[in-house]
N, C-alpha and C positions, 0 to 999 in steps of 0.2 A: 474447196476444189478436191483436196483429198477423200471426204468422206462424205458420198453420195448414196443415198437409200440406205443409210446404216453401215455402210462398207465402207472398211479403213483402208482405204488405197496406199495411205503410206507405209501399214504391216504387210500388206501384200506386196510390194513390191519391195522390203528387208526381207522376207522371206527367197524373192526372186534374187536377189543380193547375195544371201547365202547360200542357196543351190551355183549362182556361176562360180562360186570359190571352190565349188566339190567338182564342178564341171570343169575348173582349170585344172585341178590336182587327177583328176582323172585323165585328161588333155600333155600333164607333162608328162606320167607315168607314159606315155604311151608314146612321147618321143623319146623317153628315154629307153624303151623297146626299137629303138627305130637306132639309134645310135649303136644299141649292142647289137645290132645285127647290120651296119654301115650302111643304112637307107640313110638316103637323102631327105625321106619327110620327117623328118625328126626337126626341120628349120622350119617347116609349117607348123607344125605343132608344139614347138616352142614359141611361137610369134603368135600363135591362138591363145597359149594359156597369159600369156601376158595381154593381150587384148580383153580376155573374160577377166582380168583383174583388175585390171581400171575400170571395165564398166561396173563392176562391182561396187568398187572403191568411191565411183563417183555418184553411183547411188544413195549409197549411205553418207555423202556428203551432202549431195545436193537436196534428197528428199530426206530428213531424219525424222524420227518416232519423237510424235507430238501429241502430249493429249491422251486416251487412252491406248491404253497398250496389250488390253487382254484379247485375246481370239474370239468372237460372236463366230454363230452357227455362220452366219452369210459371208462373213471373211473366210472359215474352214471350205467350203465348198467351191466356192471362186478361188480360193489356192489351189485346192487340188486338179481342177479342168485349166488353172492360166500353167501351172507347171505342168504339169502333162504335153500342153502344147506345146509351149515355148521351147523346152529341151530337146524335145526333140528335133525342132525348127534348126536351133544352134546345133546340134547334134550332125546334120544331115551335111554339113560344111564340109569335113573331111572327106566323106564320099563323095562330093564332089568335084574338089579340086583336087584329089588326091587319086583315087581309084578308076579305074576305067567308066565307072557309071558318069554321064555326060548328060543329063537332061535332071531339072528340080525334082521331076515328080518321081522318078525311080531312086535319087537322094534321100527324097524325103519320104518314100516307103521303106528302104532299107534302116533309116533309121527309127521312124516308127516301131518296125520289127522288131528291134534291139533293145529300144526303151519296154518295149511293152510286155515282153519276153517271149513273143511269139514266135520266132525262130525263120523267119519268109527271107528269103534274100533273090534278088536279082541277079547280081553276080553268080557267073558259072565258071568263068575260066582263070581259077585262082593262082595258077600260073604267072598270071600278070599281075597278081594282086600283091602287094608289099604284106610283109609281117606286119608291121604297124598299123593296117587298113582291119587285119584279121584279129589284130588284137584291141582296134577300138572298137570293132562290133563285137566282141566277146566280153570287153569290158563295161560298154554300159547296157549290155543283159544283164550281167551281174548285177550291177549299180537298180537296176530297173526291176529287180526281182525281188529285192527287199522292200523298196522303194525308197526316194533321196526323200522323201517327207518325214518315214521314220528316223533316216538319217538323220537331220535337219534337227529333231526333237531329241535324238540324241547327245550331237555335240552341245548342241546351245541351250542353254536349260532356262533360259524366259520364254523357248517357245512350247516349254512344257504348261504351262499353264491355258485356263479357258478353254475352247472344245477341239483341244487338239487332238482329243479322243476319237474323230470323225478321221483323222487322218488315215486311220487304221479300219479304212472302207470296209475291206473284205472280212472285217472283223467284227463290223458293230451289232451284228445281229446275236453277237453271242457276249453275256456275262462275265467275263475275264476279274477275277477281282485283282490281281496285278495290274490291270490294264485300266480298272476305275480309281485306283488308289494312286498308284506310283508312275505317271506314264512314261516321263521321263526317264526313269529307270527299269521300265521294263522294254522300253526301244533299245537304251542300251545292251542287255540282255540278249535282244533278238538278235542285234547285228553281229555281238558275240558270238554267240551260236551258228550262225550264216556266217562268218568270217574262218571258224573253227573249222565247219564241217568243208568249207571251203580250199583252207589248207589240208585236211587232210585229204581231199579228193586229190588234189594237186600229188602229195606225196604217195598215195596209193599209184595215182596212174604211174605215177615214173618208177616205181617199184616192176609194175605190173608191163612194163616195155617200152612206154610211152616216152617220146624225149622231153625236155621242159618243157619246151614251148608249146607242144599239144597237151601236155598234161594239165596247163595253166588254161589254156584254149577249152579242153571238153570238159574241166571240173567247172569252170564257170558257167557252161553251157546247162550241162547238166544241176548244180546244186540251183540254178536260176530258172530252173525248168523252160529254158528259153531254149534249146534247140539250137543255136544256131552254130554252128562251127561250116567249118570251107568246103564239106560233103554236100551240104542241105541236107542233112539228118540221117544219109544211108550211111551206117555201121556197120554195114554186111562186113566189109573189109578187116575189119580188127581183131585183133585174136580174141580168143574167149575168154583172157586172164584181163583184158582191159574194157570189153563188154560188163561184164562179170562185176568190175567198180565201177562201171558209168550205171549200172543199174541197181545198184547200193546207194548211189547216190540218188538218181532220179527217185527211189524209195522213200528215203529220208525228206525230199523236198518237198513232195506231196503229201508228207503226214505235218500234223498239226505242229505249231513252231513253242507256241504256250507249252502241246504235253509235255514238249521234246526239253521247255526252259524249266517246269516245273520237276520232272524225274530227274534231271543235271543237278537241280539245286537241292531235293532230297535227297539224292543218291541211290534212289528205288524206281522204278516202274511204276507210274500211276495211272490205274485205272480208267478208263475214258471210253464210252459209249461209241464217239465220231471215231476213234482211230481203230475200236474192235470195227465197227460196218466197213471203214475204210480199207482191211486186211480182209472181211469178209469179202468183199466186192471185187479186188486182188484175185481174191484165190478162186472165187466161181468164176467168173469172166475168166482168167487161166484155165479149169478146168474146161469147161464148155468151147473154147478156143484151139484146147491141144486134141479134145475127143474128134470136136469135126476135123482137122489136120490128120491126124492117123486116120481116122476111117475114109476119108475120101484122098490121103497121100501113101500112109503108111509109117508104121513107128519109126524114128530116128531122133538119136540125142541132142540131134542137130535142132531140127523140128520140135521137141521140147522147151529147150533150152530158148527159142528164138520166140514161141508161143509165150514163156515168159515175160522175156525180154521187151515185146512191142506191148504185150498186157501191161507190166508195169508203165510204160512211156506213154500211154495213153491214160491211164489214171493219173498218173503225176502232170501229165499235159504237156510233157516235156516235149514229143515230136519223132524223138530217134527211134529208127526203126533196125531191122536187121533181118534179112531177107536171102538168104542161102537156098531155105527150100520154102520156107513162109509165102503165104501168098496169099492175098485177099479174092481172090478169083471164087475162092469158094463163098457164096451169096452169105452164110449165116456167120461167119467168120468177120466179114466184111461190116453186117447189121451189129454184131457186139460191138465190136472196135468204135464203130459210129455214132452208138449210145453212150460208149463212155465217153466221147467228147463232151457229149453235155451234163454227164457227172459231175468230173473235171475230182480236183483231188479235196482234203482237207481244207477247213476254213483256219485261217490264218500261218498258211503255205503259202509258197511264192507260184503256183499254182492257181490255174482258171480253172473256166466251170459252174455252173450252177453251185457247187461245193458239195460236200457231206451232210453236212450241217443240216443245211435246205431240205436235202435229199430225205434224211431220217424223219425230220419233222410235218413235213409232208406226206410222209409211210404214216405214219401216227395219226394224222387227221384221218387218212382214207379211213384207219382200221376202228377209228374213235369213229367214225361218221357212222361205216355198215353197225357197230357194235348199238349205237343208238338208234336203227333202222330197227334191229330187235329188241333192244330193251327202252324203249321212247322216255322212259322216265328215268333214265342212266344218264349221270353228267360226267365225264371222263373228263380225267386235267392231264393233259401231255407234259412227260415229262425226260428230260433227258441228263442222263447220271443223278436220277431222282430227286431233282429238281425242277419243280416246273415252271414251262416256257411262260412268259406273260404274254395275253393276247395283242400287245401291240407289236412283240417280236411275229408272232404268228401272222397277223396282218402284212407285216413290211414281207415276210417268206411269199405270203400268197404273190401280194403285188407284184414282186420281184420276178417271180418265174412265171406270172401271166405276159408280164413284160419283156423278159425274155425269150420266150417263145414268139411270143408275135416280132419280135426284133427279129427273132431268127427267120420267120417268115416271109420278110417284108426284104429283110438284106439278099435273102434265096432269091426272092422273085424278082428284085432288080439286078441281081446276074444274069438272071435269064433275058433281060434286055436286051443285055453286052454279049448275049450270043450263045452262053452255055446249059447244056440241055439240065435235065433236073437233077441227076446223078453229081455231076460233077457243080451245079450251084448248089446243092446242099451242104457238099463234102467242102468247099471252100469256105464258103459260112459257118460253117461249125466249128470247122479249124480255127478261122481266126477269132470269132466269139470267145471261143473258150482257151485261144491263145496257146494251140498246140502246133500250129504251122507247119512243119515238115511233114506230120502224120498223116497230111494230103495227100502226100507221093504216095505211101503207102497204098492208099485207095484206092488211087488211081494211080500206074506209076505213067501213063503219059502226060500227066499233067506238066507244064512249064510255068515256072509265074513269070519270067522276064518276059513271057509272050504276051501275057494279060492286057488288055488293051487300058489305056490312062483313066476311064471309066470305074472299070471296075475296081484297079488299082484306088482309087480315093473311095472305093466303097468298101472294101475291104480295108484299108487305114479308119475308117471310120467304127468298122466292126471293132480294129484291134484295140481302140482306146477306149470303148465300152467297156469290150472283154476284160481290162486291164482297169478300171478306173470304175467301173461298173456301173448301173442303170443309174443310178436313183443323184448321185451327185451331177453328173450333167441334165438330166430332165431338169432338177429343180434349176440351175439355173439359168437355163431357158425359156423357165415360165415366165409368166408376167408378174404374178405374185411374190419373186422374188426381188423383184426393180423396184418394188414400191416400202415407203417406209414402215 
């Protein structure tokens, strides 16, 4: 019963067992936010995290590990699409019973948003919204940025073993030799680092004006490149000394996590191809951004600074924007910001996106392709930090972004169903593909998503867990040839 077509239903569902343990510790922290500030929902969410522990509890009683116990490819992939869903299914409770949103489907978009770190909320009028509502969507962005599978491999060290390497989706395209040798210990590693830079966004902000509870709110936001805090991403409002650390951070989140683990552990700078293109990409898209801004606005520090500031947030996919005198109105302004949505930031960031990665290696064929148009008997080997790519990485690149695209195509044109003309289904699709979601406003700033009709709403949920979880683990298994032994 448990292991049908090669799938170990009773690992998948310990796996599911130890995600609600992290879902109730996340669940009490956040009544215990509810408590220090005398909300009343701290008795809901104390009666949740004991709820998520029994079903835990009872899992691991009633179904226990029989028989093999190593991870197969077909157990890693059905893990990573049954948790994607489910969490955020359980997730979407709180907004419902707790927050002013009163219907499933804007529940379960909101939390979508949150896991996926795409930054989309429903809620406008946070007035009415408790601390506790604004710190569990801030808290499982965070949770959702690292991802609770790295977690998951982290605490528990038998699920480091077998191809728990796939868990680290947005990564498997690239040769990690920490990441082939040690996994378990370089998960550890990772969330260190994401825990780290975590706190000190926290202590920056509140240095920088911020009071704790926003501090904790937008460092999460930001080091999870998810966007979402109780603005819906406009920043205009903040001063420039806490702008200034949200975009230190959104920097950091978008570069590579590996560079970031390996220069900590030498205690030097190390060299890296993806994170020079990825500063490269930073600073032309800034340039090219501030020049059209002064020439059709006029020079100001303001206008610099904010030219920065959405350039970075859109390479990291974070969403936040800041808009004084910023303004997408101008056509070519508008077309950069757009593109880099489907940049998106570094591979093995808590950032979407097509990636960097993708991006360089894909430059390299174009330039290996013309360079054999003239020299027909020249075989060029792509290589990146001169090392070259093997062509089956190359293949999954190609596949990846033929299929991305046409995603992106297919999701645009079913907006346009639901009513929206091409402008504004592009700019939604893209945003949530690449899981930068507030940076919609930016493009448009009349856009509304509580207005979105329940259509598009489950079309855009569907973009965000692609964005987030990425092509190739849900195709495969959907196909047929995955169901068979």
């Amino acid at each position: 019963m448990y292991n049908i077509a090669g799938i170990n239903y009773r690992l998948i569902l310990r796996f599911l067992s130890v995600a609600l343990f992290i879902l109730a510790g996340i669940t009490m922290i956040t009544g215990i936010v509810g408590v220090l500030y005398n909300e009343k929902d701290y008795v809901y969410f104390f009666v949740y995290t004991v709820f998520l522990i029994i079903a835990a509890i009872l899992l691991i009683v009633f179904i226990p590990l029989k028989g093999q116990k190593s991870i197969n490819i077909r157990d890693s992939f059905l893990i990573i699409l049954f948790l994607w869903i489910i969490l955020p299914v359980l997730g979407m409770l709180p907004f419902l019973i707790i927050s002013p949103i009163n219907n499933i489907t804007d529940a379960l978009f909101e939390s979508f948003a949150g896991f996926t770190t795409t930054g989309f909320s429903t809620l406008t009028e946070y007035e009415n919204v408790s601390k506790s509502i604004i710190f569990w969507r801030a808290i499982i962005q965070w949770l959702g940025g690292m991802g609770i599978l790295i977690l998951i491999i982290a605490i528990i060290p038998f699920f480091g073993r077998g191809n728990v390497k796939i868990f680290f989706s947005d990564l498997q395209d690239v040769e990690f030799s920490p990441l082939h040798q040690r996994i378990g210990k370089t998960a550890k590693s990772l969330w260190y680092i994401y825990i780290i830079y975590s706190v000190f966004g926290i202590i920056a902000l509140y240095i920088a004006g911020q009071d704790i509870f926003d501090s904790v709110i937008y460092s999460f936001a930001a080091i999870s490149t998810g966007g979402g805090v109780p603005v819906n991403g406009n920043l205009t409002h903040l001063s420039f000394e806490v702008k200034t650390v949200i975009m230190v951070l959104m920097l950091v989140a978008g570069a590579n996590y590996f560079f970031l683990f390996k220069s900590v552990r030498k205690f030097k700078i190390i060299k890296s191809e993806e994170i020079n293109v990825y500063f490269l990409i930073l600073i032309i898209s800034f340039v090219l951004i501030a020049v059209a801004g002064i020439l059709n606005i006029g020079y100001s520090n303001t206008l610099l600074f904010e030219s920065l500031f959405n350039t970075v947030s859109f390479v990291s996919t974070t969403g936040f924007y800041s808009a004084e005198v910023f303004t997408t109105k101008i056509l070519f302004i508008w077309v950069v910001l757009f593109f880099l949505l489907f940049i998106g930031s570094s591979t093995g960031s808590s950032g979407g996106g097509i990636n960097v990665y993708r991006i360089i290696v894909l430059a390299k064929m174009v330039i290996n392709y013309i360079k054999e148009l003239l020299h027909p008997n020249l075989l060029n080997t792509i290589k990146l930090d001169k090392k070259p790519v093997s062509f089956k990485i190359i293949h999954s690149i190609i596949g990846f972004f033929v299929l991305y695209m046409l995603i992106f195509i297919v999701g645009a044109f079913i907006l346009t169903i639901f009513g929206y003309n091409m402008e504004n289904a592009f700019s939604l699709c893209a945003a949530s593909l690449s899981n930068t979601g507030p940076g919609v406003f930016l493009l448009d700033e009349y856009f509304c998503i509580s207005d979105i009709n329940i259509g598009a709403k489950y079309t855009v949920m569907f973009l965000m867990i692609i964005g987030r979880v990425e092509l190739f683990p849900i195709l495969i298994v959907f196909s047929k040839v995955f169901w068979k032994r």
